[in-house]
GUNU-915534 format. One line per field, with one value per residue: residue number from 1; residue in one letter; chain; x, y, z of N, C-alpha, C in turn. Coordinates in steps of 0.02 Angstrom, whole numbers, m for minus. Layout:
BEGIN
pos <- c(NUM, ...)
code <- c(A, ...)
unit <- c(A, ...)
n_c1 <- c(X, ...)
n_c2 <- c(Y, ...)
n_c3 <- c(Z, ...)
ca_c1 <- c(X, ...)
ca_c2 <- c(Y, ...)
ca_c3 <- c(Z, ...)
c_c1 <- c(X, ...)
c_c2 <- c(Y, ...)
c_c3 <- c(Z, ...)
! end
This chain:
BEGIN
pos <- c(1, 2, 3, 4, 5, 6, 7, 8, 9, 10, 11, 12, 13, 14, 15, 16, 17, 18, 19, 20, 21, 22, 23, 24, 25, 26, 27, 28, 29, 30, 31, 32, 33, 34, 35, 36, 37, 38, 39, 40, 41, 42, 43, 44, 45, 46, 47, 48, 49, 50, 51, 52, 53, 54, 55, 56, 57, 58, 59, 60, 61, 62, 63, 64, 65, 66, 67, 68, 69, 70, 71, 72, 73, 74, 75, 76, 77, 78, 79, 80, 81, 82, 83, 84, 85, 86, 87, 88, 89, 90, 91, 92, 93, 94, 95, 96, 97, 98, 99, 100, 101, 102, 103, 104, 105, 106, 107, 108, 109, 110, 111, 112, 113, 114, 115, 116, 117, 118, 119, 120, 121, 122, 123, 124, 125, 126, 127, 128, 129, 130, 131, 132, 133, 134, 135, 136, 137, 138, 139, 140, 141, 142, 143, 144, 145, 146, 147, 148, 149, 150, 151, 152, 153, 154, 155, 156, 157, 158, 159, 160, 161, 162, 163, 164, 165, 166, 167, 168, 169, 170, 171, 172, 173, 174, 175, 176, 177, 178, 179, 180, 181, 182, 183, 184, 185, 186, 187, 188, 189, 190, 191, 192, 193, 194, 195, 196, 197, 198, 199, 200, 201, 202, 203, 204, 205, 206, 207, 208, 209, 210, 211, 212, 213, 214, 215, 216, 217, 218, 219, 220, 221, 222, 223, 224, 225, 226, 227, 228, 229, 230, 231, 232, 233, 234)
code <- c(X, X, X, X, X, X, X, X, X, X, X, X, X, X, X, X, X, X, X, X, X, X, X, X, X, X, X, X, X, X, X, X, X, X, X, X, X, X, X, X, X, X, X, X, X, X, X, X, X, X, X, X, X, X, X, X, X, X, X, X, X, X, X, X, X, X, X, X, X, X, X, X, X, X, X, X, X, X, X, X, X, X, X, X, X, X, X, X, X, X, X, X, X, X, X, X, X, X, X, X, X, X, X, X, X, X, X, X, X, X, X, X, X, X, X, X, X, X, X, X, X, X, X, X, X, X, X, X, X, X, X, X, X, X, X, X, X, X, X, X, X, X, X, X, X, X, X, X, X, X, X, X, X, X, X, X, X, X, X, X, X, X, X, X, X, X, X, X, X, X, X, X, X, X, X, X, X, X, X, X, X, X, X, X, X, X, X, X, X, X, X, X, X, X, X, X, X, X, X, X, X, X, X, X, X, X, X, X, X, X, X, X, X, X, X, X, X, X, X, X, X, X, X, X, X, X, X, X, X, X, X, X, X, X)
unit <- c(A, A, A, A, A, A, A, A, A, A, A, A, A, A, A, A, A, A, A, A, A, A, A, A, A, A, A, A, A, A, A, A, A, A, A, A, A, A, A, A, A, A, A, A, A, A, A, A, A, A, A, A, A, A, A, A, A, A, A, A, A, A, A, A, A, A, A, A, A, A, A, A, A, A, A, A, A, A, A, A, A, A, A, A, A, A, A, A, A, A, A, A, A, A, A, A, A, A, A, A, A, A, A, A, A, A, A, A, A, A, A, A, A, A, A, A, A, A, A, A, A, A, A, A, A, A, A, A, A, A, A, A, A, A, A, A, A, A, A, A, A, A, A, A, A, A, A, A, A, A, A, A, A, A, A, A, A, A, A, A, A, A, A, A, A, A, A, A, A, A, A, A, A, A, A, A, A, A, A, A, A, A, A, A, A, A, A, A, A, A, A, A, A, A, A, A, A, A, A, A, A, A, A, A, A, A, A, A, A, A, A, A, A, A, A, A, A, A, A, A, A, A, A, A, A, A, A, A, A, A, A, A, A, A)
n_c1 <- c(3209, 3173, 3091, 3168, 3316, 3310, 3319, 3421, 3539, 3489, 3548, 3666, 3751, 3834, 3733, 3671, 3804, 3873, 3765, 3664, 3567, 3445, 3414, 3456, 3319, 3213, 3266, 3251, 3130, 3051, 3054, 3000, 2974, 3033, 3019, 3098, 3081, 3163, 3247, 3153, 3115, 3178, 3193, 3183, 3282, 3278, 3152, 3058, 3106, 3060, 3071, 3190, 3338, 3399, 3495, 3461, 3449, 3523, 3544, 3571, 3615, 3654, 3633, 3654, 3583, 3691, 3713, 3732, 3659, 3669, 3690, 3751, 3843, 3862, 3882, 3865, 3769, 3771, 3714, 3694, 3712, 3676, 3537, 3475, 3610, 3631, 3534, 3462, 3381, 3377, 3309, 3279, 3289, 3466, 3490, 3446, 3408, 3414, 3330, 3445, 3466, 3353, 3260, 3298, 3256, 3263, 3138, 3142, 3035, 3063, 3045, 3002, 3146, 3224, 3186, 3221, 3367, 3356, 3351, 3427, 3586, 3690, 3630, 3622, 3754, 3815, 3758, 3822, 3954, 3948, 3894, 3999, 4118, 4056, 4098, 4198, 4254, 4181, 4264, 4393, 4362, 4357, 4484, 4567, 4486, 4568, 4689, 4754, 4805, 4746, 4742, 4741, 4653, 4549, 4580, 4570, 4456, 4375, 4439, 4366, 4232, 4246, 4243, 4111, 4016, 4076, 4124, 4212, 4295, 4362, 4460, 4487, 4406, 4248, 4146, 3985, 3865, 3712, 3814, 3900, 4028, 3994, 3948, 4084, 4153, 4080, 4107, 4252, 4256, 4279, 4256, 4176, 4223, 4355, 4395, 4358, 4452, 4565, 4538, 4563, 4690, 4753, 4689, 4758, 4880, 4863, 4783, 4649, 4500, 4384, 4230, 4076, 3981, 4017, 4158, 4308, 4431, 4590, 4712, 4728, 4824, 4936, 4822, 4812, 4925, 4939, 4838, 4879, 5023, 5183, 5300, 5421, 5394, 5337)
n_c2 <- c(5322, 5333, 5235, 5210, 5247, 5141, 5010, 5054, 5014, 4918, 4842, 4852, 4704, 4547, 4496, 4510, 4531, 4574, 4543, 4523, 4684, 4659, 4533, 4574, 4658, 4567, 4482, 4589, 4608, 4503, 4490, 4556, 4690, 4680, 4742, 4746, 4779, 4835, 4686, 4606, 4457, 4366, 4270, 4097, 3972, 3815, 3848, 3808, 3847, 3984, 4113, 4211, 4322, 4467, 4578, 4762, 4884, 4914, 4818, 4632, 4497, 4360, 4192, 4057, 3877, 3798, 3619, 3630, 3705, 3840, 4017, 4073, 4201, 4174, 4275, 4446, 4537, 4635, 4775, 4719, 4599, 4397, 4322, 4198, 4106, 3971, 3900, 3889, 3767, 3707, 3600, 3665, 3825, 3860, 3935, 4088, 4225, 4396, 4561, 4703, 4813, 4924, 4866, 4857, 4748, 4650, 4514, 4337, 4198, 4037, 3940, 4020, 4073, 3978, 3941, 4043, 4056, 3914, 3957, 4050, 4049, 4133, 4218, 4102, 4078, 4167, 4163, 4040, 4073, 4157, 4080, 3980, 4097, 4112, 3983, 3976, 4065, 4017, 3918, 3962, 4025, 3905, 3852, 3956, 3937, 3822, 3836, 3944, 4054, 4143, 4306, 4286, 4250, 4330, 4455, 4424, 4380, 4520, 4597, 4545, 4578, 4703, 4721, 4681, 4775, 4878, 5079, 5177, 5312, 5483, 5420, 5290, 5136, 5109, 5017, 5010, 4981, 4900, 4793, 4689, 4656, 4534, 4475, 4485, 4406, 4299, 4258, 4218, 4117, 4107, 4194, 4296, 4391, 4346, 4414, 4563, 4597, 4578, 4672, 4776, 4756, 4813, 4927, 5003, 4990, 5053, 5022, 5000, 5069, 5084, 5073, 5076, 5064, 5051, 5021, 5059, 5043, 5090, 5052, 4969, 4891, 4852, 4762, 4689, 4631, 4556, 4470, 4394, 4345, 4392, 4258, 4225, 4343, 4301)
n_c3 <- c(4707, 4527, 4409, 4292, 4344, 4411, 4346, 4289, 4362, 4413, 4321, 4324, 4364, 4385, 4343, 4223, 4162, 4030, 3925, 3770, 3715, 3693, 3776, 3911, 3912, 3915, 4031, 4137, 4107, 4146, 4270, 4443, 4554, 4723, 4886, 5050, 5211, 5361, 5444, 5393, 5325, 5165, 5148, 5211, 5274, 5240, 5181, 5043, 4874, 4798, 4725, 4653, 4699, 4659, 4725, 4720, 4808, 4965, 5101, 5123, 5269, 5268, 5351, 5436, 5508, 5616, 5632, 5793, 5818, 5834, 5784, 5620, 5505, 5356, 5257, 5197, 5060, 4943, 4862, 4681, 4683, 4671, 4744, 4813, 4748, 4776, 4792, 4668, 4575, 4671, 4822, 4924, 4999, 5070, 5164, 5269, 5201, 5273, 5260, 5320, 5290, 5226, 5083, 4914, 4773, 4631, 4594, 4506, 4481, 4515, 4409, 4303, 4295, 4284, 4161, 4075, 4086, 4013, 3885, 3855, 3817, 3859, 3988, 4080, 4071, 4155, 4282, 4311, 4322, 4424, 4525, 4516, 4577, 4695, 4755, 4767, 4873, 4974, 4959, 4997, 5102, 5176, 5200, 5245, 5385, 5425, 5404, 5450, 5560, 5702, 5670, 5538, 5503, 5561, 5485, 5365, 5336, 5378, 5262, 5180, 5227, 5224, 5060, 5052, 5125, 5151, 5132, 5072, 5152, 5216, 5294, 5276, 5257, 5291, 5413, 5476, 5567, 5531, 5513, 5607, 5746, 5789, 5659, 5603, 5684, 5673, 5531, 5516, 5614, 5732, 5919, 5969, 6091, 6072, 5947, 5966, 6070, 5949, 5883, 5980, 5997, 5882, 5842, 5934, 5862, 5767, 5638, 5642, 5664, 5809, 5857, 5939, 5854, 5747, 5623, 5588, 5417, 5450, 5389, 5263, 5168, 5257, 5344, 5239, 5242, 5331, 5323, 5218, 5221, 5162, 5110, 5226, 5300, 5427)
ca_c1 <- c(3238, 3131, 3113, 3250, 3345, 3299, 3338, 3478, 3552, 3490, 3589, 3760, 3767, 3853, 3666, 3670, 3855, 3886, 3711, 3645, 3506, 3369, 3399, 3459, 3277, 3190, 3282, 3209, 3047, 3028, 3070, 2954, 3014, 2993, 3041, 3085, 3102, 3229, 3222, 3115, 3170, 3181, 3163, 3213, 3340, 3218, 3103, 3046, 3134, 2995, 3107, 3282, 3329, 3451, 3481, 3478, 3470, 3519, 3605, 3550, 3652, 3654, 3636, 3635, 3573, 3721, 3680, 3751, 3583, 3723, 3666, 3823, 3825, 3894, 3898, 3824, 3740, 3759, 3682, 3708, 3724, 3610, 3543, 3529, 3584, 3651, 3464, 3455, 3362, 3366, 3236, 3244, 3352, 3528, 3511, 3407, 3426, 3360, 3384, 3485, 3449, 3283, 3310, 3243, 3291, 3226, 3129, 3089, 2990, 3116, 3017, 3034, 3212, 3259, 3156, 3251, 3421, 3371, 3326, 3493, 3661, 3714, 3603, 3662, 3834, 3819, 3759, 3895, 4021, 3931, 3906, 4086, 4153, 4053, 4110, 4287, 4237, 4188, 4337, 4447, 4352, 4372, 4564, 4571, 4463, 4608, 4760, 4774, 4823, 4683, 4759, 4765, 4580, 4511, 4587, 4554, 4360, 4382, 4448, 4322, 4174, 4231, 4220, 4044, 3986, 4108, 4107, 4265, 4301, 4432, 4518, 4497, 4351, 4205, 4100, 3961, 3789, 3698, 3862, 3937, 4070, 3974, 3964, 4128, 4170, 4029, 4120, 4291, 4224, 4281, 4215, 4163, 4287, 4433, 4392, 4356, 4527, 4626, 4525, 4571, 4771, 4750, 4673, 4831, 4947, 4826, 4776, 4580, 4489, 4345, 4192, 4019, 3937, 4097, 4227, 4360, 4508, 4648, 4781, 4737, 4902, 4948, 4797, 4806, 5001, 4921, 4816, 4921, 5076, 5248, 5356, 5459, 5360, 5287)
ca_c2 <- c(5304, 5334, 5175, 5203, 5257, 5067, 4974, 5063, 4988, 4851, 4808, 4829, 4670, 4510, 4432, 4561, 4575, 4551, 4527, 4588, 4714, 4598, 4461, 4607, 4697, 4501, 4469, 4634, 4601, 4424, 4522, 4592, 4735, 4677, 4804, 4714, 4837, 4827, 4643, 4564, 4401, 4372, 4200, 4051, 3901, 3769, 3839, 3786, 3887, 4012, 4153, 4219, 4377, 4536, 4650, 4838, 4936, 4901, 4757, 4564, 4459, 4276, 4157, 3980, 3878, 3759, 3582, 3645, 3762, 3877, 4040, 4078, 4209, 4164, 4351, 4511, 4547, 4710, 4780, 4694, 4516, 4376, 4289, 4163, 4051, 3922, 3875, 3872, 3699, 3646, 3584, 3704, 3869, 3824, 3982, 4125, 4295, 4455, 4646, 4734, 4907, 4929, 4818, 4840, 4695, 4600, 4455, 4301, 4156, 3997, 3902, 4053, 4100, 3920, 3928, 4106, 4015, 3861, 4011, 4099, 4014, 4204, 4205, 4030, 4060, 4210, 4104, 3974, 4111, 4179, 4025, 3975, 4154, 4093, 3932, 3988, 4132, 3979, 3880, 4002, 4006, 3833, 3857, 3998, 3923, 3759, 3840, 4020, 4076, 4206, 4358, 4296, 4234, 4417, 4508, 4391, 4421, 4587, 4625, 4514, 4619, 4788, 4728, 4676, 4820, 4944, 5143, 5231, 5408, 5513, 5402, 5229, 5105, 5099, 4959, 5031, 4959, 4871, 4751, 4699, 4606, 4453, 4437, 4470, 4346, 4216, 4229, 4209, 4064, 4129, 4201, 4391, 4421, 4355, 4463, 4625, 4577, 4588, 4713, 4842, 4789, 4843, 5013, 5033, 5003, 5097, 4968, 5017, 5115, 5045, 5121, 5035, 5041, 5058, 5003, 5079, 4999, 5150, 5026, 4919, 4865, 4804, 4724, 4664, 4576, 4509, 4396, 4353, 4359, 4361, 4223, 4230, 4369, 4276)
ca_c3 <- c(4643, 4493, 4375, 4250, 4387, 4474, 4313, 4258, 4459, 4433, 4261, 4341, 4404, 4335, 4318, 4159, 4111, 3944, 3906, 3715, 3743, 3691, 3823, 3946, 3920, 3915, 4093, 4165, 4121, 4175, 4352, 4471, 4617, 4781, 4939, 5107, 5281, 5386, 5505, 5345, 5267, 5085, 5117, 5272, 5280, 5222, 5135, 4950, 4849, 4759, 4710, 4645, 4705, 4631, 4770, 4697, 4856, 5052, 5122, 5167, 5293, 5243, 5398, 5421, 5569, 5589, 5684, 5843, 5840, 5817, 5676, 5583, 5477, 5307, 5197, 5172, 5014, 4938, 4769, 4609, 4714, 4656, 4835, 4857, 4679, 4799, 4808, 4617, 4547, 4730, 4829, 4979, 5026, 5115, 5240, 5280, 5187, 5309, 5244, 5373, 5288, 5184, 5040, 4865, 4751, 4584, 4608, 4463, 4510, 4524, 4346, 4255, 4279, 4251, 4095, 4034, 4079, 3962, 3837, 3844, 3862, 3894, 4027, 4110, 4074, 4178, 4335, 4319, 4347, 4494, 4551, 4526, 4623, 4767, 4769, 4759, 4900, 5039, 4991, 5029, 5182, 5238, 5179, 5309, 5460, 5450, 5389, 5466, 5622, 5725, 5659, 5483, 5491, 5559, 5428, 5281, 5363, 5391, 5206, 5148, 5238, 5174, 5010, 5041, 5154, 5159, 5116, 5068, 5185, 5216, 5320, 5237, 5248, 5343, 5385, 5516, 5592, 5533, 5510, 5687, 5759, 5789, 5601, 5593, 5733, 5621, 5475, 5560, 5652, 5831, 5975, 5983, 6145, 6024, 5870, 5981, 6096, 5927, 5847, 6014, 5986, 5807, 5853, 5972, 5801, 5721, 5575, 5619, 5703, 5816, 5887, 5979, 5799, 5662, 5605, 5495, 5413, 5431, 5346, 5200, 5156, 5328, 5368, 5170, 5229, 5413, 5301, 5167, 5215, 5120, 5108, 5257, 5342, 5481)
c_c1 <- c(3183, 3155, 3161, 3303, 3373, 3328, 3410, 3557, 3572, 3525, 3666, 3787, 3809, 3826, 3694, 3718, 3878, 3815, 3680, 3585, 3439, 3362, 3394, 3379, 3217, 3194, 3243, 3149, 3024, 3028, 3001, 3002, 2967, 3045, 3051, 3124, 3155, 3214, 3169, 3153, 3143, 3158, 3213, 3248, 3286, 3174, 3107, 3055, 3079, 3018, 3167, 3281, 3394, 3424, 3502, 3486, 3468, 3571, 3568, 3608, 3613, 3668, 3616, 3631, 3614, 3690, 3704, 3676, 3618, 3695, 3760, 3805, 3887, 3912, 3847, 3817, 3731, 3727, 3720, 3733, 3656, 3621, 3466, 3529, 3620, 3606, 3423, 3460, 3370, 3309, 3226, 3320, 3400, 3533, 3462, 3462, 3370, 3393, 3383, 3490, 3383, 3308, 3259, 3282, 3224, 3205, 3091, 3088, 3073, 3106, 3045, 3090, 3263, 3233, 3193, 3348, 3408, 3367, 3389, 3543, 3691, 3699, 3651, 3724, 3847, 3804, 3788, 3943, 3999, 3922, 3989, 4127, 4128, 4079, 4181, 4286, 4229, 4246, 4403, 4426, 4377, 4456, 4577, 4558, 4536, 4677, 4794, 4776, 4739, 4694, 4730, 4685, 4523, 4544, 4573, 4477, 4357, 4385, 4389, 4264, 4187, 4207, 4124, 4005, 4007, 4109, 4142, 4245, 4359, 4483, 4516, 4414, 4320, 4172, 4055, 3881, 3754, 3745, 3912, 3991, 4051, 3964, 4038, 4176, 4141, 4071, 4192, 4323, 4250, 4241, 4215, 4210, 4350, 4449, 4392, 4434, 4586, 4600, 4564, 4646, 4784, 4728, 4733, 4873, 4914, 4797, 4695, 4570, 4410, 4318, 4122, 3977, 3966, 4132, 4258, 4423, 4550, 4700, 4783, 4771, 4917, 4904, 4779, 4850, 4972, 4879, 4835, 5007, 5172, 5304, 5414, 5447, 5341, 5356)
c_c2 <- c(5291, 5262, 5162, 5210, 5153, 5028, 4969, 5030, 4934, 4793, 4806, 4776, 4599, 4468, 4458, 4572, 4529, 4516, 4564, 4634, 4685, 4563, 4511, 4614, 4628, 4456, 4514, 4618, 4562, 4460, 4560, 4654, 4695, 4709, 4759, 4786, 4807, 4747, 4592, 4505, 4384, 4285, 4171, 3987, 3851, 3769, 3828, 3845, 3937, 4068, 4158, 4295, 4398, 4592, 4717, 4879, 4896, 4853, 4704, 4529, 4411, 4250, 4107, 3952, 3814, 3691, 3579, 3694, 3839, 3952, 4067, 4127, 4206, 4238, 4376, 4539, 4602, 4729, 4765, 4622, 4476, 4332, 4241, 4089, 3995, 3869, 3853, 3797, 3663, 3637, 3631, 3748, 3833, 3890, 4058, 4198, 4346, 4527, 4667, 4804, 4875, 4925, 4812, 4780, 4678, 4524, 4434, 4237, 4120, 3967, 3971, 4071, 4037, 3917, 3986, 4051, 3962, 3890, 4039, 4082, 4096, 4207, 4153, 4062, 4110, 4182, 4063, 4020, 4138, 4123, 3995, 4005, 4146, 4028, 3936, 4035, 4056, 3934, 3889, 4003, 3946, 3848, 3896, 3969, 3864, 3783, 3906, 4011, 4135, 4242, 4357, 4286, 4294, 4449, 4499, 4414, 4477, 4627, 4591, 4558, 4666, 4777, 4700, 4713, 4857, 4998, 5164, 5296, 5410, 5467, 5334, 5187, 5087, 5058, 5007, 4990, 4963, 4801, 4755, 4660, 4563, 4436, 4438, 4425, 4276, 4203, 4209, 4143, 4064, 4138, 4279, 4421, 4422, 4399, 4541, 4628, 4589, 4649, 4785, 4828, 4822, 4908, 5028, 5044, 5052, 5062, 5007, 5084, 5103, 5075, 5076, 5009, 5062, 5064, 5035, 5069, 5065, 5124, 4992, 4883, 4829, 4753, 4656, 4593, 4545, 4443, 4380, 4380, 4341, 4309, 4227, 4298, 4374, 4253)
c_c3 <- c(4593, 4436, 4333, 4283, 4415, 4431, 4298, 4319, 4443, 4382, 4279, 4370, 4359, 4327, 4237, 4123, 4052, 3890, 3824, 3751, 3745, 3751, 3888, 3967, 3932, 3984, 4146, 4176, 4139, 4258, 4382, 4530, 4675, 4849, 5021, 5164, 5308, 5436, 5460, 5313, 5207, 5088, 5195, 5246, 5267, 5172, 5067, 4912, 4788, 4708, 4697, 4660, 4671, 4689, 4738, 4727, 4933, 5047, 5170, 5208, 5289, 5307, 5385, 5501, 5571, 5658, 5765, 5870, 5846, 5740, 5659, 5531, 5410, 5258, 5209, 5098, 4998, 4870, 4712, 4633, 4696, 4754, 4808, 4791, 4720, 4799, 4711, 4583, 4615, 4759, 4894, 4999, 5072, 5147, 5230, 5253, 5229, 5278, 5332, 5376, 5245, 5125, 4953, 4789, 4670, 4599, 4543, 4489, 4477, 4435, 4305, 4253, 4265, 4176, 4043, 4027, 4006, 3885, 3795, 3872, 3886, 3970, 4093, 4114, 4141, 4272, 4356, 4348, 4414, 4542, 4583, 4568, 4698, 4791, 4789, 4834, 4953, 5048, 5034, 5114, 5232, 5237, 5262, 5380, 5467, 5438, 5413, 5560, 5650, 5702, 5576, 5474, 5499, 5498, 5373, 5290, 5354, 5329, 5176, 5158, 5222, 5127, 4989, 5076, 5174, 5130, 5122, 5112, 5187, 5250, 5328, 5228, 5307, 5318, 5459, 5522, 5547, 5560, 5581, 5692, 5772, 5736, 5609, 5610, 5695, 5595, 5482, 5592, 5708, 5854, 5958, 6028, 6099, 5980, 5917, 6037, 6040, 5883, 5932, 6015, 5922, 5811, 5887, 5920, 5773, 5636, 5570, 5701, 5737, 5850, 5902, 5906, 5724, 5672, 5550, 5501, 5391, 5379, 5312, 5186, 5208, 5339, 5301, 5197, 5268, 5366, 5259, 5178, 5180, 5167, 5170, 5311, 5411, 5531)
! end
């Protein structure tokens, strides 16, 4: 990807949306590129927060090491995701970002991108809302882990990880390796036997379609109702 190519990427995101072109081209440049391989981390659960990243190409899984010694993985990070603003004005990352494909991303130092924020309520405002969509994005989680049934908790997961690492084909959505069923079991908060136990009655209905290293959702809709289901449904 040649540099206008990289920028033009790396502006679709909602660090950038609704940005004038000034602040847009003022955000850019405060940025550096930095490239992580596959099995590289962007940064660890602890550490002093040095960086903000914008992923533009690949895919990070977000893990946390919970006090069970337990890793958990919280999301997958796909391009035009900031990672990790949970860590924004704090004093030390809340969970380890690793790329999972070869991962090229924007990185600005933690001082200066608090210093562009105090610069540009555009800017800021633009962080609050991403902020906000994640905040709203784990509640639902907890909502789920205490108020759902197993069925309803894989599929709410399940729809949740396409839309963060899935790939339209002919015959619906694929999620494939890197991304496994033990995230999908993490985020879930089961066991791997349970999630692959209801993922092989769901290949029998035919909802997905399940293979050693991908997954694809044949039935959208269905597996849409299994986790939200209507009113008298159940």
């Amino acid at each position: 990807m040649d540099k206008g190519a990289f920028h033009a990427a790396a502006t679709r995101s909602g660090l950038f949306s609704q940005l004038p072109p000034a602040e847009a081209s003022r955000l850019l440049d405060a940025s550096s590129l930095r490239q992580f391989p596959v099995g590289q981390a962007l940064f660890h659960q602890g550490d002093t927060p040095e960086y903000l990243y914008q992923i533009v190409s690949g895919l990070v899984r977000i893990t946390q090491i919970n006090s069970a010694g337990e890793q958990i993985t919280l999301r997958i990070m796909r391009p035009g995701d900031l990672c990790c603003v949970a860590a924004f004005r704090q004093r030390s990352y809340p969970a380890t970002a690793t790329a999972i494909k070869a991962t090229a991303t924007l990185a600005w130092r933690t001082n200066s991108f608090i210093a562009l924020t105090q610069q540009s309520p555009a800017i800021a405002d633009n962080v609050v809302c991403i902020a906000g969509d994640r905040t709203r994005e784990m509640l639902q989680r907890a909502t789920e882990m205490t108020g759902k049934c197993i069925a309803q908790r894989i599929a709410a997961s399940l729809l949740r990880l396409s839309a963060q690492a899935g790939t339209a084909n002919a015959d619906g959505i694929h999620i494939e390796s890197p991304v496994t069923r033990i995230d999908l079991a993490s985020m879930a908060g089961l066991t791997y036997f349970t999630v692959s136990r209801t993922l092989s009655a769901w290949q029998k209905q035919g909802l997905v379609k399940s293979g050693r290293h991908r997954l694809t959702i044949l039935d959208m809709p269905r597996l849409a109702e299994i986790a939200e289901p209507r009113v008298g449904a159940l």
